[in-house]
N, C-alpha and C positions, 0 to 999 in steps of 0.2 A: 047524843054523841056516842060514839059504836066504837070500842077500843079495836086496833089491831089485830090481826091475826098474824101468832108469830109463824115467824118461819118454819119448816119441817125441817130437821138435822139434815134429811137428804139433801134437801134444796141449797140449803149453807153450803155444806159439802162441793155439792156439783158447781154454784156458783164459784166458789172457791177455786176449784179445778179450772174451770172455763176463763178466770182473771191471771191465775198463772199460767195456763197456755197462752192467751194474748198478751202477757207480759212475755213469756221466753221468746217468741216470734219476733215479737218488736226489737230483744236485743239482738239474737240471732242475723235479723236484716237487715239491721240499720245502724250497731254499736262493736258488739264482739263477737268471733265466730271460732268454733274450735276444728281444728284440721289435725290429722295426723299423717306423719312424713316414708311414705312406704318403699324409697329409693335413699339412693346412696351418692346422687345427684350434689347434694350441698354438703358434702362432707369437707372436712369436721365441725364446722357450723355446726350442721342438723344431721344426729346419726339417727340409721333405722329405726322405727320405735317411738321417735318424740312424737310427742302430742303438742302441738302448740294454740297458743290463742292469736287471733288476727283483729286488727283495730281498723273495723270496715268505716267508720267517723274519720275518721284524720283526710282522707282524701275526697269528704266528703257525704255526702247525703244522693244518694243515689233512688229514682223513683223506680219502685218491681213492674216488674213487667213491660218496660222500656227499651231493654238492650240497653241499659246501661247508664241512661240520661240521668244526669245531676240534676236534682233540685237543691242544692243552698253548695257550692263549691268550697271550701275550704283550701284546700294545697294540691297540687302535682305531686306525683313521686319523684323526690330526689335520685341521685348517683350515688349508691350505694345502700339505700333500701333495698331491704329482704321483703318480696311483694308474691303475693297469693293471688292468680288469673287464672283468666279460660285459657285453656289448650285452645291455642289459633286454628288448629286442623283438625280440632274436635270437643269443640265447647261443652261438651258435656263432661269433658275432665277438666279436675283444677290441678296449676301447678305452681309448683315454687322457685323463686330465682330471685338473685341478686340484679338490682338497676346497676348496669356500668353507660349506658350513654341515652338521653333524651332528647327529645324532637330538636331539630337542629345543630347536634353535634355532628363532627364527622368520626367514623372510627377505622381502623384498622388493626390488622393481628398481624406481627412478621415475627416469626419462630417463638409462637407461644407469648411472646411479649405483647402486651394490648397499648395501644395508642389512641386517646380522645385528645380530637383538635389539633392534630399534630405534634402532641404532646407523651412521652411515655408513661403511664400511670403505676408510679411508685408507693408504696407504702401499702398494699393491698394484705396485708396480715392472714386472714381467712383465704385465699388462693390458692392453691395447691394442684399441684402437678406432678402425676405418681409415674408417669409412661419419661421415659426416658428419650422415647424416638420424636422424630420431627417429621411428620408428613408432610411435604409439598402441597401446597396450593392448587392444585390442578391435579390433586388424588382426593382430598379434602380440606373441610375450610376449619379443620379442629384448631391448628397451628398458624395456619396464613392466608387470612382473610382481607381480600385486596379496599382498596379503600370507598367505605360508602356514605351516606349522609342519613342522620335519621332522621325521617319527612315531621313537619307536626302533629306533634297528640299521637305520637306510637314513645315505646321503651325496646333500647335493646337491653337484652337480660340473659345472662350467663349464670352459669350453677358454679359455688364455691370448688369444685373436684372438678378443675376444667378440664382434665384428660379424658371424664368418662361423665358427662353431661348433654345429654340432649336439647340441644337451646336457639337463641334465636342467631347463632353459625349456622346451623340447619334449614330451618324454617324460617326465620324473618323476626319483623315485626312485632310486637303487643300490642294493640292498640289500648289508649287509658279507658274506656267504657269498659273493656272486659278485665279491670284492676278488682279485684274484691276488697283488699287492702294489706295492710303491713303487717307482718310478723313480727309479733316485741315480745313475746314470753314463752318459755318451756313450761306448761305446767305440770306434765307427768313424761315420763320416756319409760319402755320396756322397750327387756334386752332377749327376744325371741329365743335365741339362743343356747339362753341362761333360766331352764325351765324348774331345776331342780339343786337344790331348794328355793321353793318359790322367792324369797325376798331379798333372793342373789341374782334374781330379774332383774330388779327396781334398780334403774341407776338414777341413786337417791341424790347422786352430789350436781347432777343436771337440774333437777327439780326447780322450779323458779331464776333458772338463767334469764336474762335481760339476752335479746338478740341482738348484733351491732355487725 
């Protein structure tokens, strides 16, 4: 009978090393994912600076290297998740935007006011609208967006600071494979701004907000 030979400190070490990179990967890709907000897009929501965590689980399990395909589905994103995607017109960026209408709603915009289902949608708390003017419909679609249907398995998604938001008025579409998943926590925000002294950066009273 031949005892063991123990391990070398190196070896522990690096094995060690090597169990928590394939452990942070795993949550990274398939649990939480941290993103930080470098626009002014979802204001007051999300101001420049925060750092948030995203719950890439909730809408599922999604397999790498597929574009997107679920394996074990769990839920769609609702109307009025705060949701983390691919830029439609350039998948290499991600962005962030609130759901206001999914596959099968119809929507429309008449003087900034939003409409799902021929419905006006009230109680929108987080909306904000800073620009005082009304643009016409037929200069752009910021204010009056004539009425459209959103086909299945796409989100349309507006940014909280609907006067100066680049969103799917513009561009269209989401479609759900390029969903990364939902915004639910601030866990750090810096305030660029506020360099000196450094701890008048930190907007400490954000620090673990719940996103809604």
């Amino acid at each position: 009978m031949t005892e063991k030979k123990p391990k070398s400190s190196l070896r522990e070490n690096t094995e060690a090393i090597i169990i928590a990179i394939i452990i942070a990967m795993f949550i990274r890709t398939f649990i939480i994912q941290a993103f930080k907000i470098p626009s002014g897009s979802m204001l007051e929501t999300l101001q420049i600076g925060d750092q948030i965590l995203v719950n890439k689980f909730i809408y599922g399990i999604k397999i790498p290297f597929t574009e997107g395909k679920t394996l074990i589905p769990v839920k769609d994103p609702q109307k009025g998740d705060i949701v983390v995607f691919k830029y439609p017109e350039d998948p290499s960026k991600d962005f962030i935007k609130r759901v206001v209408a999914t596959g099968g709603d119809t929507l429309e915009i008449i003087d900034k006011n939003l409409y799902v289902n021929s419905k006006k949608v009230e109680g929108e708390t987080y909306a904000v609208h800073k620009a005082k003017d009304i643009i016409p419909g037929n200069f752009s679609s910021r204010d009056n967006l004539r009425k459209i249907k959103v086909p299945e398995n796409k989100l349309f998604v507006m940014g909280d600071n609907r006067d100066n938001s680049h969103d799917s008025r513009f561009w269209g579409f989401v479609d759900l494979t390029s969903v990364r998943g939902e915004a639910f926590i601030i866990y750090w925000s810096w305030n660029k701004d506020k360099i000196v002294p450094i701890w008048n950066s930190v907007r400490w009273s954000r620090i673990g907000d719940i996103l809604r």
